[in-house]
C-alpha positions as CSV (number, residue, x, y, z in Angstrom):
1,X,-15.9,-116.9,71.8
2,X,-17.8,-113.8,71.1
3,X,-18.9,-111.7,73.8
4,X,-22.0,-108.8,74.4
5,X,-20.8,-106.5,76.6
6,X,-22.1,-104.2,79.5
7,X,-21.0,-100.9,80.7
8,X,-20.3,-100.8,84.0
9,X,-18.7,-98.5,86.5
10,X,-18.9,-96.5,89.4
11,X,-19.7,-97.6,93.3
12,X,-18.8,-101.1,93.9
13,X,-18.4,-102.9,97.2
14,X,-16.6,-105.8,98.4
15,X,-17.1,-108.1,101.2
16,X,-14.0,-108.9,102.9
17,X,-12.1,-109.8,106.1
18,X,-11.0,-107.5,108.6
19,X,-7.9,-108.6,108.8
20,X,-6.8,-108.5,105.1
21,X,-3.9,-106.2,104.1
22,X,-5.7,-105.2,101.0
23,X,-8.5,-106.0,100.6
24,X,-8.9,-104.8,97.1
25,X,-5.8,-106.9,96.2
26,X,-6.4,-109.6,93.2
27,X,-3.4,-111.6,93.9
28,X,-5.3,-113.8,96.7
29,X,-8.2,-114.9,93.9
30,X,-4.9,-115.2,91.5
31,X,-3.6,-117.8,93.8
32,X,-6.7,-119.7,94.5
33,X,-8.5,-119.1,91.8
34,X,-12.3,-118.2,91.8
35,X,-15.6,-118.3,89.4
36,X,-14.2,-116.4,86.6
37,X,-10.1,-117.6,87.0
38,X,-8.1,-120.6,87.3
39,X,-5.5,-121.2,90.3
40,X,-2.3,-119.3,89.7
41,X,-4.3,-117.4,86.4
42,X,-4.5,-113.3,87.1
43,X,-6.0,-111.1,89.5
44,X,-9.5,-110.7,90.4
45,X,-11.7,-108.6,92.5
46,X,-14.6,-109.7,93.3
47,X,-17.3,-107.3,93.9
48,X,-21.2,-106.8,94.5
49,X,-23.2,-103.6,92.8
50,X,-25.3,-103.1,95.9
51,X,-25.1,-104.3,100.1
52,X,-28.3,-106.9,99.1
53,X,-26.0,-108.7,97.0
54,X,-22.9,-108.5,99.6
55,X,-25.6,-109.9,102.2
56,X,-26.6,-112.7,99.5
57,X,-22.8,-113.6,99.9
58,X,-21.8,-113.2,103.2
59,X,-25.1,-116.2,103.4
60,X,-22.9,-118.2,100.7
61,X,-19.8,-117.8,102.9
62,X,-21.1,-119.0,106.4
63,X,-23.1,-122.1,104.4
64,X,-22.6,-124.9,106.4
65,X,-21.4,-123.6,109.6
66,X,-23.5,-124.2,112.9
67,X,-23.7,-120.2,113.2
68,X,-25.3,-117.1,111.2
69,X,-24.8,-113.6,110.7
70,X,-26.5,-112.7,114.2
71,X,-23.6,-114.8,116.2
72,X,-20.9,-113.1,114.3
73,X,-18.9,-110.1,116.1
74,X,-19.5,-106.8,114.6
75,X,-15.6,-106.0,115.3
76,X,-14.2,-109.4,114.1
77,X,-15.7,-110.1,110.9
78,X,-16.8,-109.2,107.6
79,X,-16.2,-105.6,106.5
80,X,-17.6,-103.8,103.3
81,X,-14.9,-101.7,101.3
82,X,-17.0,-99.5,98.5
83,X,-14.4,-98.8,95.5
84,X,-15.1,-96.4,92.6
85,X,-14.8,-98.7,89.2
86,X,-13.8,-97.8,86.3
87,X,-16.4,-96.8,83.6
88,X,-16.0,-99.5,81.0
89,X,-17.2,-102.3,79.0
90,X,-17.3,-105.3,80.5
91,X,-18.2,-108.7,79.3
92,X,-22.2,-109.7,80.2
93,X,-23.2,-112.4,81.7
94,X,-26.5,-110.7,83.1
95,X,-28.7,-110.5,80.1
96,X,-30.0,-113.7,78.8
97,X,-28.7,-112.4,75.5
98,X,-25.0,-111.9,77.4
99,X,-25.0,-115.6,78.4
100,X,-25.7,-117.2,75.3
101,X,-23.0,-115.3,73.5
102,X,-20.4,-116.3,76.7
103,X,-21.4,-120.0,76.0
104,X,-23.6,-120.2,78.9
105,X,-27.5,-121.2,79.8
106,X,-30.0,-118.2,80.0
107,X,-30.4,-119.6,83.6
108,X,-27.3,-118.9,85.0
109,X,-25.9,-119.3,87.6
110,X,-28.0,-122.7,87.5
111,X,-28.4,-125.0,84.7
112,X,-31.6,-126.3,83.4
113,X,-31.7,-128.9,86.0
114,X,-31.8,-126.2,88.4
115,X,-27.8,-126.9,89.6
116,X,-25.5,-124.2,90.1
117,X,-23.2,-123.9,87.6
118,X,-19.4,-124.5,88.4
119,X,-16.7,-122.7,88.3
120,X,-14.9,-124.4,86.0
121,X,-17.5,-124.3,83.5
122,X,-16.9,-120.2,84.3
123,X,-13.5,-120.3,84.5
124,X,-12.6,-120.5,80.4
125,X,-15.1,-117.6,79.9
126,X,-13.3,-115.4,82.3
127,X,-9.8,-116.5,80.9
128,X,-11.5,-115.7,76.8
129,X,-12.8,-112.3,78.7
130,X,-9.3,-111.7,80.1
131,X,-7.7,-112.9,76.7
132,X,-9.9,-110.3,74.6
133,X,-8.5,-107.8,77.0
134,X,-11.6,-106.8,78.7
135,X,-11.7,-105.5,82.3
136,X,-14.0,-107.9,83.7
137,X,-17.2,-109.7,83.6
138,X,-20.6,-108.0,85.0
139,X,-22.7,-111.6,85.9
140,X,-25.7,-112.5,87.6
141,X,-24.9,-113.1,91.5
142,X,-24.1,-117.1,92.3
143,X,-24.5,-116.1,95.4
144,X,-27.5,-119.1,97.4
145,X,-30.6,-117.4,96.9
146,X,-29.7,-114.4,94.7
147,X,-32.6,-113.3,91.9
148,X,-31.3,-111.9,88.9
149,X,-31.6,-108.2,90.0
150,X,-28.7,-109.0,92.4
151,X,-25.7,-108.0,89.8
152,X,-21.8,-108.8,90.6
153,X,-18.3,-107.9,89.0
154,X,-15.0,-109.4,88.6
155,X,-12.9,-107.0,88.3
156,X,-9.6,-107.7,86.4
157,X,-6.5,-105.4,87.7
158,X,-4.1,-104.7,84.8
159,X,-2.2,-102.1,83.1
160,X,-2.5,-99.1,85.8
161,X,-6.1,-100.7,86.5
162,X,-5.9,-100.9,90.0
163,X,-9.5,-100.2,92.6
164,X,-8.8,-97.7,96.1
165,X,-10.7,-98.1,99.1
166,X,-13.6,-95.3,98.9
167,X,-15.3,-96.2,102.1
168,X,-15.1,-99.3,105.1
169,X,-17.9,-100.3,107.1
170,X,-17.6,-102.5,110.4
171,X,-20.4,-105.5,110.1
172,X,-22.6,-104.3,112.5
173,X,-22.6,-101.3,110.8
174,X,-23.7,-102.0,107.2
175,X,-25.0,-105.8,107.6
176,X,-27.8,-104.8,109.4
177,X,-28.7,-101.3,107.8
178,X,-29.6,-100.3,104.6
């Protein structure tokens, strides 16, 4: 598998729960596996470009409950950590260009059909991406209603790669703002 690549780096942010330890730990997604690894695979950290996208996905995560954002509690929820990440070249799946060379439509996240794509259609991409030594994949959002201005990165931890915390916001006080 051949890949184009992006370069990618800087502010990052990452949705995650209050209550995690470390929340820019990879070992959780290395256990359960995610879009762009298997179950018991490596570390990922998953991560949105902008707070539009982390909105897109805090919609994906509350899907099918019988409550929204606006019931959540601003002290008990979702947090945002910003990270600083590494300048570097990471594999594309944004451009239509970038998907075709990762062995994927030029309508990801959706096939033709208009279904999402799964992730274990994604997963052997990540694992070639990880294989060829590359830090990551920059993709399209899969969040529920992303376009394809809203831009993600998994982030793959490894050999003294490792994110810190820039910045944490409490929900109320970057869910709502801009």
């Amino acid at each position: 598998m051949t890949f184009l690549l992006a370069v990618r780096g800087g502010t990052y942010v990452r949705v995650a729960d209050g209550g995690w330890d470390d929340p820019l730990d990879g070992s959780h997604a290395k256990a359960t596996g995610g879009r762009w690894n298997s179950p018991g695979s490596y570390d990922v950290v998953y991560l949105n470009a902008d707070r539009p996208t982390a909105r897109l996905n805090v919609a994906r995560l509350l899907a099918g409950h019988p409550y929204g954002p606006e019931d959540l509690d601003d002290t008990e929820t979702f947090v945002l950590i910003a990270t600083d990440v590494p300048q570097g070249e990471y594999a594309d799946v944004v451009t239509d260009a970038g998907c075709t060379a990762s062995g994927l439509p030029t309508t990801y996240p959706v096939d033709a059909a208009g279904h999402r794509i799964s992730h274990d259609v994604c997963q052997p991409v990540g694992q070639a991406v990880h294989d060829h030594g590359l830090p990551g994949v920059a993709c399209r959002s899969a969040a529920l209603v992303a376009s394809v201005d809203n831009e993600e990165l998994a982030f793959f931890p490894s050999d003294g790669r490792r994110l810190t915390e820039q910045a944490r916001w409490g929900f109320g006080d970057w869910y709502w703002s801009d």
